[in-house]
Backbone as a chain_set.jsonl record, in Angstrom:
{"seq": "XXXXXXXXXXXXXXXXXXXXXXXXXXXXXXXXXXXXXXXXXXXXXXXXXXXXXXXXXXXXXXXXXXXXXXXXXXXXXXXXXXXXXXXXXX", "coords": {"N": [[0.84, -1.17, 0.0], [0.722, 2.031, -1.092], [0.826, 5.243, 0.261], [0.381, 8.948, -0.091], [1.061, 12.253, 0.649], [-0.634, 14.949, -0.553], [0.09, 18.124, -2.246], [-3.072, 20.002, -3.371], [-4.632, 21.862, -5.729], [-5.887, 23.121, -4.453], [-6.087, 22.865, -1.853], [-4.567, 19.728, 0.727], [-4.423, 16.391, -0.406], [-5.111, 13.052, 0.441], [-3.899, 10.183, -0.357], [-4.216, 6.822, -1.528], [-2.871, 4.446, -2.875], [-2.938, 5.236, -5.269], [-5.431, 6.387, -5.597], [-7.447, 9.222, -4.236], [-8.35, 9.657, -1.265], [-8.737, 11.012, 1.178], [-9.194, 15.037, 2.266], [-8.449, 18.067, 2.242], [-9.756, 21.381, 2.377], [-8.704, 24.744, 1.166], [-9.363, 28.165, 0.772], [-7.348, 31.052, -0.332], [-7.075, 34.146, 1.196], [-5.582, 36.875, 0.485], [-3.145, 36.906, 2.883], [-4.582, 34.752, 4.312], [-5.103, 31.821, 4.675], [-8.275, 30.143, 4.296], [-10.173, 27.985, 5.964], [-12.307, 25.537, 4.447], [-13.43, 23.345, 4.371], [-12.948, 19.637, 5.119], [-12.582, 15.984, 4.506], [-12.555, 12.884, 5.062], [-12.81, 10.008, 3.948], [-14.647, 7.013, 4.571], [-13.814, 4.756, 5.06], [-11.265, 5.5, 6.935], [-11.755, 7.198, 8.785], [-11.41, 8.016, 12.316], [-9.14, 7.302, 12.271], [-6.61, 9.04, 12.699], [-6.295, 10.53, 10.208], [-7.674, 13.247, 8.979], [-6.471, 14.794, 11.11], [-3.697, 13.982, 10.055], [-3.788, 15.695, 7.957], [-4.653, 18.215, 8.368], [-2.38, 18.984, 10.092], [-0.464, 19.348, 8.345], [-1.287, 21.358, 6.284], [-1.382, 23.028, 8.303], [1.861, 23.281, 8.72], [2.269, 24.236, 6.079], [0.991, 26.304, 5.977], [2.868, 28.426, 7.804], [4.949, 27.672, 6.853], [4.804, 29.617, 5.047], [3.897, 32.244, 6.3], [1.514, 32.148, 6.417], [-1.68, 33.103, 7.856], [-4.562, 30.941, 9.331], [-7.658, 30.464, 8.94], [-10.605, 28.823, 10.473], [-13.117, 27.689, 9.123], [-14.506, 24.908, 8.436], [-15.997, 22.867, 10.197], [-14.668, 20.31, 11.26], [-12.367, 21.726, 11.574], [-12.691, 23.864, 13.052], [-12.498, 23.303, 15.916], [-10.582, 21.341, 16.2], [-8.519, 23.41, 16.793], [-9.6, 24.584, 18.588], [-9.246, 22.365, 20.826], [-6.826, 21.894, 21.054], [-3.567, 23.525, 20.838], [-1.941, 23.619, 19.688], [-1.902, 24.826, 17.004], [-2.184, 27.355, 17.537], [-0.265, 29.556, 16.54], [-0.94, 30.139, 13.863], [-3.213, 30.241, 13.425], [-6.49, 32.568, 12.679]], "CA": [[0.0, 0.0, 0.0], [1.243, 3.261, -1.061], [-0.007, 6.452, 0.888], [0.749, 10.168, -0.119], [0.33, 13.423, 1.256], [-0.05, 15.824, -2.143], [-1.024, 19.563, -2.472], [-3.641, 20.394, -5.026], [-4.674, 23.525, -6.08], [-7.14, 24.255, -3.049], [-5.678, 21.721, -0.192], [-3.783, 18.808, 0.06], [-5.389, 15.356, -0.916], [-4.497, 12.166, 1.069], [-3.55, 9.64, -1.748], [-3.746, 5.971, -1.549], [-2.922, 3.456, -4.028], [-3.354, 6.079, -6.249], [-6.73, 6.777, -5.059], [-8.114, 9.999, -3.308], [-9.3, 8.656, 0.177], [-9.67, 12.2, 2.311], [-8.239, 16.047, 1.782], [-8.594, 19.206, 3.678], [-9.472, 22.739, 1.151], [-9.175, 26.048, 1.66], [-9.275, 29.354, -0.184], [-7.021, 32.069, 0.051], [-7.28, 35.244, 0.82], [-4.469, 37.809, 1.137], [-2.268, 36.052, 3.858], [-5.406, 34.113, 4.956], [-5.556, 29.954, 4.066], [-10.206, 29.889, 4.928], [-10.324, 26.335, 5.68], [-13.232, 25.644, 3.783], [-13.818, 21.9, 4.32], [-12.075, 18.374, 5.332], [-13.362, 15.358, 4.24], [-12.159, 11.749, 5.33], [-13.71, 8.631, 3.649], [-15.245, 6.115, 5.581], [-12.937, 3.611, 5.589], [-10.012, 5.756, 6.996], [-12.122, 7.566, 9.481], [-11.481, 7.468, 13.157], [-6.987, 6.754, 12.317], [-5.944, 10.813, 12.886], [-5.69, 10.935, 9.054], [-8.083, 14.621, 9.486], [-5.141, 14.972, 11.854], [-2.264, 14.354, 9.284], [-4.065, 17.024, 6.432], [-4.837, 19.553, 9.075], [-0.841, 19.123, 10.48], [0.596, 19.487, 6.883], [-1.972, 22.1, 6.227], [-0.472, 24.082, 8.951], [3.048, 23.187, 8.66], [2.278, 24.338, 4.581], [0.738, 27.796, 6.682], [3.867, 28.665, 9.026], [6.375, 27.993, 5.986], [4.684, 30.366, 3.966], [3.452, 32.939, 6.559], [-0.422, 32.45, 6.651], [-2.834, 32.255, 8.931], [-5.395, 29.786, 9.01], [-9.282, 30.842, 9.222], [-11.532, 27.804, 10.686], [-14.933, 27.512, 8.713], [-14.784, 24.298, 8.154], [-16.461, 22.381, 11.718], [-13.507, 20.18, 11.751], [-10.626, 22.428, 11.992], [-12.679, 24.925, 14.29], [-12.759, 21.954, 16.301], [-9.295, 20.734, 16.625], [-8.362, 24.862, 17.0], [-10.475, 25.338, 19.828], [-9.067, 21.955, 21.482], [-5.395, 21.88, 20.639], [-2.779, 25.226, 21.326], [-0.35, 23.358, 18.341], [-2.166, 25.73, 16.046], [-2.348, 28.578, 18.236], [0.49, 30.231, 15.889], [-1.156, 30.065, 12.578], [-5.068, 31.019, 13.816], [-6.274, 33.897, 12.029]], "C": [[0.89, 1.239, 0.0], [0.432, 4.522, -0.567], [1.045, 7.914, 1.085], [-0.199, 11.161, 0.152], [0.467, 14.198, -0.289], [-1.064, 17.203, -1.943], [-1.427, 19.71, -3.712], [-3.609, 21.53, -4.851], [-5.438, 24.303, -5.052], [-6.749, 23.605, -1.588], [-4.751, 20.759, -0.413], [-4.994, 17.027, 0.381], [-4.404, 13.885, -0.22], [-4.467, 10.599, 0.36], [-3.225, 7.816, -1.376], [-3.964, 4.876, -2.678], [-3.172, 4.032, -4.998], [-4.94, 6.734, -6.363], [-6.985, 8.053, -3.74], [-8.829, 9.75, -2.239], [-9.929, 9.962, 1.203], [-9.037, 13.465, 1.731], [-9.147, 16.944, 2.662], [-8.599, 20.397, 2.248], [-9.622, 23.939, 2.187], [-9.214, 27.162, 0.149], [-8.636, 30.275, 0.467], [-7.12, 33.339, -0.221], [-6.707, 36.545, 1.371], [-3.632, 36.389, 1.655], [-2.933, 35.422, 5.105], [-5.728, 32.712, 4.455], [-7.616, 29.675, 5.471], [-10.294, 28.602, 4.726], [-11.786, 25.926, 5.552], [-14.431, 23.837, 4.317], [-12.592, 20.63, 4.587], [-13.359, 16.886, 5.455], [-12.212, 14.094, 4.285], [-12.898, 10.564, 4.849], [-13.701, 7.548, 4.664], [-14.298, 5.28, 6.13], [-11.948, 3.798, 6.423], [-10.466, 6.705, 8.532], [-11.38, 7.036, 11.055], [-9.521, 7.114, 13.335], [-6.543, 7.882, 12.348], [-5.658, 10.943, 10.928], [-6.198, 12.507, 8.631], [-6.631, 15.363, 10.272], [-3.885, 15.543, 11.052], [-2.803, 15.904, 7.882], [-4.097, 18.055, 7.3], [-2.751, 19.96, 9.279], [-0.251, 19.43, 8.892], [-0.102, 20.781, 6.363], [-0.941, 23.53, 6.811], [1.143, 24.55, 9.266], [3.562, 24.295, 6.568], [1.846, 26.586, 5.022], [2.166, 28.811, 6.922], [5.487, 28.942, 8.073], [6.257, 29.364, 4.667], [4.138, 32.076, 4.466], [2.17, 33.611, 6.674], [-0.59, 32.375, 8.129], [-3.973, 31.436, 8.629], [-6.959, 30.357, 10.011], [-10.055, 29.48, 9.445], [-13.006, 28.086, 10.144], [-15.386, 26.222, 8.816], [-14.826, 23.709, 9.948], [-15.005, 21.643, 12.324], [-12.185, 20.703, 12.569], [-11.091, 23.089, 12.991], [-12.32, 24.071, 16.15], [-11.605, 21.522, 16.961], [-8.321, 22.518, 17.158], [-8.512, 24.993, 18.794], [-9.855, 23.819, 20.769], [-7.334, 21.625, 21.599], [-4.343, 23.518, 20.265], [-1.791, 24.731, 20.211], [-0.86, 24.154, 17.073], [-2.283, 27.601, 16.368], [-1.37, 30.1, 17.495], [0.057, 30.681, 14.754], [-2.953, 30.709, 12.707], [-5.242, 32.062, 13.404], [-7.069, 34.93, 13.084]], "O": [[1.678, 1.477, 0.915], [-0.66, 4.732, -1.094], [1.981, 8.089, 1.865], [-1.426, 11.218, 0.066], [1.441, 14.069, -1.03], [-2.253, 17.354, -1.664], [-0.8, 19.652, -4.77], [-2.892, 22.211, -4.118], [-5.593, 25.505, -4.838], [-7.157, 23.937, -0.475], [-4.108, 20.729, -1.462], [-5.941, 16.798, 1.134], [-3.193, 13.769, -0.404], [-5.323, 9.859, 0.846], [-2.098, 7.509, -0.988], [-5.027, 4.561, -3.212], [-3.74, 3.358, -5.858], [-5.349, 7.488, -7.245], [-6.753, 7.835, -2.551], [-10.047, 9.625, -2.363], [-11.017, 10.018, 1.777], [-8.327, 13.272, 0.744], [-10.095, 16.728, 3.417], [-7.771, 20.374, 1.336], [-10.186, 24.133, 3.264], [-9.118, 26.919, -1.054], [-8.967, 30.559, 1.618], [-7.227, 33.82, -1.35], [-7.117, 37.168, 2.351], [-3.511, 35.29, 1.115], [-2.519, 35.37, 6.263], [-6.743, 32.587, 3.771], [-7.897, 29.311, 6.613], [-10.454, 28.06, 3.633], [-12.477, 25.981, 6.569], [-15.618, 23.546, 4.471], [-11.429, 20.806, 4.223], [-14.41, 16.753, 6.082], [-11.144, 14.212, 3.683], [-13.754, 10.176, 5.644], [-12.785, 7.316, 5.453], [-14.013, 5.102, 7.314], [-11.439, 2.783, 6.899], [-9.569, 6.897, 9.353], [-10.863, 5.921, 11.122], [-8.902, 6.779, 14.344], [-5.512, 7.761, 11.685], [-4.655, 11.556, 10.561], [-5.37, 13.16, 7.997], [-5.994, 16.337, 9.871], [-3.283, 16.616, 11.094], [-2.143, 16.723, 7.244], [-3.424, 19.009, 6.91], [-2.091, 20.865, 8.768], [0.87, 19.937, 8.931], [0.772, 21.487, 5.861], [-0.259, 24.419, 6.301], [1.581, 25.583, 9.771], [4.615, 24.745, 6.117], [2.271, 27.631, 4.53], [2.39, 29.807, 6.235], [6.469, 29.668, 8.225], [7.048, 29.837, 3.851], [3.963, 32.98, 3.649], [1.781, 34.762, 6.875], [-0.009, 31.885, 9.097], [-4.255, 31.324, 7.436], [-7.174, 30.539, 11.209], [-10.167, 28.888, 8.372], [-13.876, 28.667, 10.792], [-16.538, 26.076, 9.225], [-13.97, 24.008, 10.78], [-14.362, 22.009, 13.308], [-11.457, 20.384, 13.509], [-10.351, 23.177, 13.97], [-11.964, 24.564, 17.22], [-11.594, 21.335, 18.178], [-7.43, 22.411, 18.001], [-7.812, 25.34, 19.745], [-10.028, 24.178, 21.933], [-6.934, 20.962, 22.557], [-4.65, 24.372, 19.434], [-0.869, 25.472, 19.871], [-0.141, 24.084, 16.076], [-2.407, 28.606, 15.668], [-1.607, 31.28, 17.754], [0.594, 31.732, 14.405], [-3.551, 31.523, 12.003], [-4.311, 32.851, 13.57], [-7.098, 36.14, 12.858]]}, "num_chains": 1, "name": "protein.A"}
């Protein structure tokens, strides 16, 4: 089983077997990444893989000098219970 992390054009997409399994989007605006949505397929649910797109998300933030806007329920979510984003929060 092969499993990649890959940025598209709006998020990054969590890639297995060559198959799209979950991904995390946003839209930017200015030096704002609006996390728009995160979406985990069933099967993968429940293993922190929400976890690994949000963390690469914000690691993809921090190297580039965003901040990160929570819309999407998820992220407000992991925001509001976790201070490892507390840098990047818009």
């Amino acid at each position: 089983m092969k499993i990649t992390l890959m940025k598209s054009k709006d998020g990054f997409e969590y890639i297995e077997d060559g198959d799209s399994k979950a991904r995390i989007i946003w839209s930017q605006e200015g030096n704002t990444m609006v996390m728009n949505g995160t979406h985990v397929s069933e099967e993968l649910r429940g293993q922190g893989v929400g976890k690994k797109l949000l963390d690469e998300a914000a690691a993809y933030a921090r190297e580039n000098g965003y901040k990160m806007k929570a819309v999407c329920p998820y992220v407000a979510d992991s925001f509001e219970k976790s201070s490892d984003y507390n840098d990047v929060k818009a």
